[in-house]
C-alpha positions as CSV (number, residue, x, y, z in Angstrom):
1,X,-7.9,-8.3,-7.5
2,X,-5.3,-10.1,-9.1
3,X,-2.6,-7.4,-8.0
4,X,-3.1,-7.7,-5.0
5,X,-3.3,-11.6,-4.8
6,X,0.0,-11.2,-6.3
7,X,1.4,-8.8,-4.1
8,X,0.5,-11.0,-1.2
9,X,1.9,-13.6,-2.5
10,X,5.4,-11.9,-2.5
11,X,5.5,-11.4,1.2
12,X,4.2,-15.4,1.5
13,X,7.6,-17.4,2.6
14,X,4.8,-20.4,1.6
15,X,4.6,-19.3,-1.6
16,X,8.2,-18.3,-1.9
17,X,9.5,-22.0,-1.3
18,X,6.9,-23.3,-3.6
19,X,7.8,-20.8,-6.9
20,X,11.5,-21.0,-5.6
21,X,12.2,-24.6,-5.7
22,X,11.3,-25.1,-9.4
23,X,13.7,-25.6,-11.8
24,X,11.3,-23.9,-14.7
25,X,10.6,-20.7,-12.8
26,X,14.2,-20.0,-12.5
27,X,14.5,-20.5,-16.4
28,X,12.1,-17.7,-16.2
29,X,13.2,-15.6,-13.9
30,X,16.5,-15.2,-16.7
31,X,13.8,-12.9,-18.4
32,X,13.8,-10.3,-16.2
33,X,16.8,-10.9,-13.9
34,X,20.5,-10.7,-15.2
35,X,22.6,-13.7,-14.6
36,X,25.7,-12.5,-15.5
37,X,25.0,-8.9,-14.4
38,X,28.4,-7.7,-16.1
39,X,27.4,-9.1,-19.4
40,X,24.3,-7.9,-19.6
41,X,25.5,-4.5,-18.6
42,X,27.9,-4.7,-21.4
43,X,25.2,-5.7,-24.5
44,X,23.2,-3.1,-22.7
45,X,25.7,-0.3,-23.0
46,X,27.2,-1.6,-26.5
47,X,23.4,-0.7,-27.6
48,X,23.2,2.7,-26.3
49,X,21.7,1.9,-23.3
50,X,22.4,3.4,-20.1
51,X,21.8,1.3,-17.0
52,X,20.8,1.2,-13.2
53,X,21.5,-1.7,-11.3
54,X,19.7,-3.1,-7.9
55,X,21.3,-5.8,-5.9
56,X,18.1,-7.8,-4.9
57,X,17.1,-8.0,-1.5
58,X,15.5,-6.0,1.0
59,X,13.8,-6.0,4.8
60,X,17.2,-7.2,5.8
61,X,17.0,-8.8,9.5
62,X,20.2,-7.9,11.3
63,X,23.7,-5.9,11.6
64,X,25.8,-8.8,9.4
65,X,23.2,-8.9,6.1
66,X,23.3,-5.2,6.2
67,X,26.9,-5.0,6.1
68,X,27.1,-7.4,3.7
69,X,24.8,-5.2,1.5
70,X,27.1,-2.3,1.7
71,X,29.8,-4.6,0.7
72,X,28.3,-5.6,-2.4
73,X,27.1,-2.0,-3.3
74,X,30.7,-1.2,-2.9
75,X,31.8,-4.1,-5.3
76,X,29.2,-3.3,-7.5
77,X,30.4,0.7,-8.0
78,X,33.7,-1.1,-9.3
79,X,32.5,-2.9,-11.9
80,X,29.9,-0.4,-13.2
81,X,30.0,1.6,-17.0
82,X,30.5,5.4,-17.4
83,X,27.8,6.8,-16.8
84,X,25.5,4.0,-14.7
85,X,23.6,4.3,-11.9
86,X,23.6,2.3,-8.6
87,X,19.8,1.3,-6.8
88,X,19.6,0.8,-3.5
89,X,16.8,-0.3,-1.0
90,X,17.2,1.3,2.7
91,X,15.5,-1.4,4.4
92,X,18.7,-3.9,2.6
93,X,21.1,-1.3,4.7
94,X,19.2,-2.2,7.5
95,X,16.6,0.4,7.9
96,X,14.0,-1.6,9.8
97,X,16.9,-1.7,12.5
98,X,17.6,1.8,12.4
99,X,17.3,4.8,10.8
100,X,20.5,6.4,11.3
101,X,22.2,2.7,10.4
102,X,20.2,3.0,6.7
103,X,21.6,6.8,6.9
104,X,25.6,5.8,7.8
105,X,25.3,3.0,5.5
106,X,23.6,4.9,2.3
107,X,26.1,7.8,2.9
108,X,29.3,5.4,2.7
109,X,27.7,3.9,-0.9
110,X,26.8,7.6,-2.0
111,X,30.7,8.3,-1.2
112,X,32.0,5.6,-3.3
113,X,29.8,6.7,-6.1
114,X,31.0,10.1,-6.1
115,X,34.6,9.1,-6.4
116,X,34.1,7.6,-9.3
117,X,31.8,9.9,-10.8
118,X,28.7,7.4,-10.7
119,X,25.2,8.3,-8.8
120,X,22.9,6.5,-6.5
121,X,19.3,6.2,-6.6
122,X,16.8,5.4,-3.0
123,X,14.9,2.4,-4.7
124,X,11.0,2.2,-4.3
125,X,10.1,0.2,-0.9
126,X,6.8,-0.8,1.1
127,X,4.6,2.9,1.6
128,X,5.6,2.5,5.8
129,X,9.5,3.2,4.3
130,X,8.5,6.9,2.6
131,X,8.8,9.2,5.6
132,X,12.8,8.2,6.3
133,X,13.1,7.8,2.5
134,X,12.6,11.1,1.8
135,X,14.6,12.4,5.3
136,X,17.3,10.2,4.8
137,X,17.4,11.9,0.8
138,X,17.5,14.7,2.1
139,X,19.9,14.5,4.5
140,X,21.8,13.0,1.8
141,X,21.5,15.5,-0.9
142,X,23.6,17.8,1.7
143,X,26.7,16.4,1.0
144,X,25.8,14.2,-2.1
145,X,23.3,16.9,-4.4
146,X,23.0,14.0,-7.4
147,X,21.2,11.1,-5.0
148,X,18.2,10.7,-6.2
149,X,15.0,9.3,-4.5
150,X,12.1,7.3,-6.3
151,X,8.2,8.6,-5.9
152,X,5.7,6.0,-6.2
153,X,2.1,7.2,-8.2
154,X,0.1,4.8,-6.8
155,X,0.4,6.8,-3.2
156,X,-2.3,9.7,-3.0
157,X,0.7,12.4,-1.4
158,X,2.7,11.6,-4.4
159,X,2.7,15.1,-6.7
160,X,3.0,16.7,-3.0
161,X,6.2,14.9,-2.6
162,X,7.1,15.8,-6.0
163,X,6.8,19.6,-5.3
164,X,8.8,18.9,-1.5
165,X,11.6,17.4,-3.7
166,X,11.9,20.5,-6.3
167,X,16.2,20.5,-7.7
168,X,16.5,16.4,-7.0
169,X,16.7,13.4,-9.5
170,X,13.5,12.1,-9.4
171,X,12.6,8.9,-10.5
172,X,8.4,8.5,-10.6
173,X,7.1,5.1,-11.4
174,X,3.5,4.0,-10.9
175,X,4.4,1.8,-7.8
176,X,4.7,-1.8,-7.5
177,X,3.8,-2.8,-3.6
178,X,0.4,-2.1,-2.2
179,X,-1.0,0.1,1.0
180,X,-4.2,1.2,2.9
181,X,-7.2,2.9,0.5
182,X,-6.7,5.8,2.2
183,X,-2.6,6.1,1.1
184,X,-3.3,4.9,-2.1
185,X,-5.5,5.0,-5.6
186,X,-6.8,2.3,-6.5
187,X,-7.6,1.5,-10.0
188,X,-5.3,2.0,-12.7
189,X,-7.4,4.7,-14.2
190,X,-6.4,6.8,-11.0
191,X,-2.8,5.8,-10.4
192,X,-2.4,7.1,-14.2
193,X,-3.9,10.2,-13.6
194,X,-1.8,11.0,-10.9
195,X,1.5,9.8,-12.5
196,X,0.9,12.4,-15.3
197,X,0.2,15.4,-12.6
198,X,3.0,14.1,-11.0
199,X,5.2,14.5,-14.5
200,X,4.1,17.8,-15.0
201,X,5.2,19.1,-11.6
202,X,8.4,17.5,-12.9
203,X,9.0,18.7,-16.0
204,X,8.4,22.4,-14.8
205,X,10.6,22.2,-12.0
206,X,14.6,22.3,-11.7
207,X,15.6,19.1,-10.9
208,X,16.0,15.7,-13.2
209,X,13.2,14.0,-14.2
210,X,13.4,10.2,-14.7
211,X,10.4,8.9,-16.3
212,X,10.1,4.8,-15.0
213,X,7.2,3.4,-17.4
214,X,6.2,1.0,-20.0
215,X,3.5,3.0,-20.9
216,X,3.1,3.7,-24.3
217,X,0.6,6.7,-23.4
218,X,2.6,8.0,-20.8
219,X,6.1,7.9,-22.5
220,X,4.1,10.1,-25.4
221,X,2.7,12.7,-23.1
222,X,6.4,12.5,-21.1
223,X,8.0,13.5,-24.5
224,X,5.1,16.5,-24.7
225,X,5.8,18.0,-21.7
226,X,9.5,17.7,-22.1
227,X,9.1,20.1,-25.5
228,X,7.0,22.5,-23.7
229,X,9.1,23.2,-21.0
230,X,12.0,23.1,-23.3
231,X,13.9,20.2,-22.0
232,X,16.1,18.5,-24.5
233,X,17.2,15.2,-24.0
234,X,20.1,15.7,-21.6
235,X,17.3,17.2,-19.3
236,X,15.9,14.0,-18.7
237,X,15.5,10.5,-19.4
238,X,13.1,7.2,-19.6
239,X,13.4,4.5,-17.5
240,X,12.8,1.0,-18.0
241,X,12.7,-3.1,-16.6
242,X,15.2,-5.1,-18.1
243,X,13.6,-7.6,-19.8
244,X,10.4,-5.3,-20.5
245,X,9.8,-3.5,-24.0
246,X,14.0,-4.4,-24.8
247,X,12.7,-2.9,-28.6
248,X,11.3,0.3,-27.5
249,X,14.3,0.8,-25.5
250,X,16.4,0.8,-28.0
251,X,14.0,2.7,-30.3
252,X,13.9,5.3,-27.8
253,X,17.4,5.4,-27.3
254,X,17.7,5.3,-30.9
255,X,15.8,8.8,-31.1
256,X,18.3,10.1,-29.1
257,X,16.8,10.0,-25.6
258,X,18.7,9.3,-22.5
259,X,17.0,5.5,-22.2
260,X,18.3,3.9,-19.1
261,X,17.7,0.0,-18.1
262,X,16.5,-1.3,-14.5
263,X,18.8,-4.4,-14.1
264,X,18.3,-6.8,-11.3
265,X,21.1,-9.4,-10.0
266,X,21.4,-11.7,-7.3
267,X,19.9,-14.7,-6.0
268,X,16.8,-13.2,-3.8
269,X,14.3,-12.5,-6.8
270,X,11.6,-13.8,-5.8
271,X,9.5,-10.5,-4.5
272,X,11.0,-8.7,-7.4
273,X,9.6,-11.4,-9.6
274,X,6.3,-11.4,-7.7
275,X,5.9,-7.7,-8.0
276,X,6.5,-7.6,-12.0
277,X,4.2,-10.2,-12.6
278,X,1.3,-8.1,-10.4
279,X,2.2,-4.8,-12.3
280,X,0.9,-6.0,-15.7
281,X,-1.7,-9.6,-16.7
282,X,0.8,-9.8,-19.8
283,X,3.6,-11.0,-17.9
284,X,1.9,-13.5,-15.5
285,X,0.7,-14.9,-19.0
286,X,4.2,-14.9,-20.2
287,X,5.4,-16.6,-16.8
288,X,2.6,-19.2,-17.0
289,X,3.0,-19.7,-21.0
290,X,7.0,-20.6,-20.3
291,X,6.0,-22.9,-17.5
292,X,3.7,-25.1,-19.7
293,X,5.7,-24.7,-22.9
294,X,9.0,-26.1,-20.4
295,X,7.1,-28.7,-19.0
């Protein structure tokens, strides 16, 4: 219940301008969002770490705010480490407007990437954005075969899709946004369940598994399946939040693993925020803790 009250709340401009216009939630907000993206990249990196990085913002309205996403992808790719990876959200390069505009747009960042040797992932959206996801990915993948595409295992098609994109980077995360009971599990119980028959299909296949959890249980069985299908650790790699776990990132990193941080920059966090805090009780007691402890 409390998921989804939070979830709710993220699409709530209401709610937005309340959160927004306090000083102490943007103190908080430092936890999980990099101010100085390049700095954070840099004690990131220094540690071992690789990274991924996602200019927030999405469900972009018009032509100009698309644009100007492409323009800060672009920026972005100049700045990033060896070895990084770039997150981007169709419906910021204007996929609501068009599907073909998301398409030009995504191809142009994918370009810029590849001339410097960098990748791109298709970030996780709303479950109405799959079906052009996954066509735009693969459209994509024709000219650009290292774009990689995010599946959610919260959705009930999810290990499907993971079979459809057999030879891709795949990143598989449980899935922070909600949809219809038909689309989608509904307790935890079931979303887990289907993240770990979604990692197996993974781990057997050809392509480049990228396992996005927290989950102590999950990262175990991960590592499992990894050894039995003879993966070693260039054959895949964990995924996790900045600001999340920061000592078993480095732990896992320290082991050896390809450990690669989710960083987040840029002034529109507030449905990013929203979403993090309905993923896991823990850190809406962390947010509410810093609130009172600041006030």
């Amino acid at each position: 219940m409390l998921r989804h009250v939070l979830l709710a709340a993220s699409r709530s401009k209401r709610v937005e301008r309340l959160v927004s216009s306090s000083p102490l939630t943007r103190q908080v907000v430092r936890r999980y969002v990099a101010g100085d993206v390049d700095a954070v990249m840099r004690a990131l990196t220094d540690r071992g770490l690789l990274v991924t990085v996602d200019h927030l913002g999405e469900e972009v309205a018009d032509r100009t705010q698309a644009d100007h996403e492409v323009r800060a992808c672009l920026a972005m790719l100049e700045r990033l480490p060896e070895g990084a990876d770039l997150s981007v959200k169709l419906t910021a390069l204007g996929l609501r407007l068009s599907e073909q505009l998301a398409l030009d747009n995504a191809a142009s960042v994918c370009e810029a990437a590849a001339g410097r040797g960098l990748t791109v992932t298709l970030d996780a959206e709303e479950y109405d954005t799959v079906e052009a996801q996954m066509s735009i990915h693969s459209t994509l993948r024709k000219e650009h075969a290292e774009v990689g595409v995010v599946v959610q295992a919260y959705l009930r098609d999810a290990v499907e899709r993971c079979k459809k994109l057999e030879g891709s980077r795949v990143r598989l995360c449980k899935g922070a946004y909600s949809a219809p009971e038909a689309l989608a599990h509904s307790s935890a119980r079931e979303i887990d369940r289907s993240y770990v028959r979604c990692l197996k299909v993974l781990m057997e296949g050809a392509g480049y598994p990228m396992v996005a959890t927290h989950d102590p249980r999950l990262i175990e069985i991960a590592s499992a399946l990894a050894v039995l299908h003879g993966r070693d650790s260039t054959a895949f790699e964990y995924q996790m939040l900045y600001g999340v776990r920061p000592a078993e990132q480095e732990r896992l990193a320290g082991l050896g693993a390809r450990m690669r941080v989710y960083v987040p920059y840029g002034d529109d966090w507030y449905a990013y925020l929203m979403r993090r805090l309905a993923e896991r009780p823990a850190n809406l007691a962390f947010f509410l803790r810093s609130l009172v402890s600041r006030g």
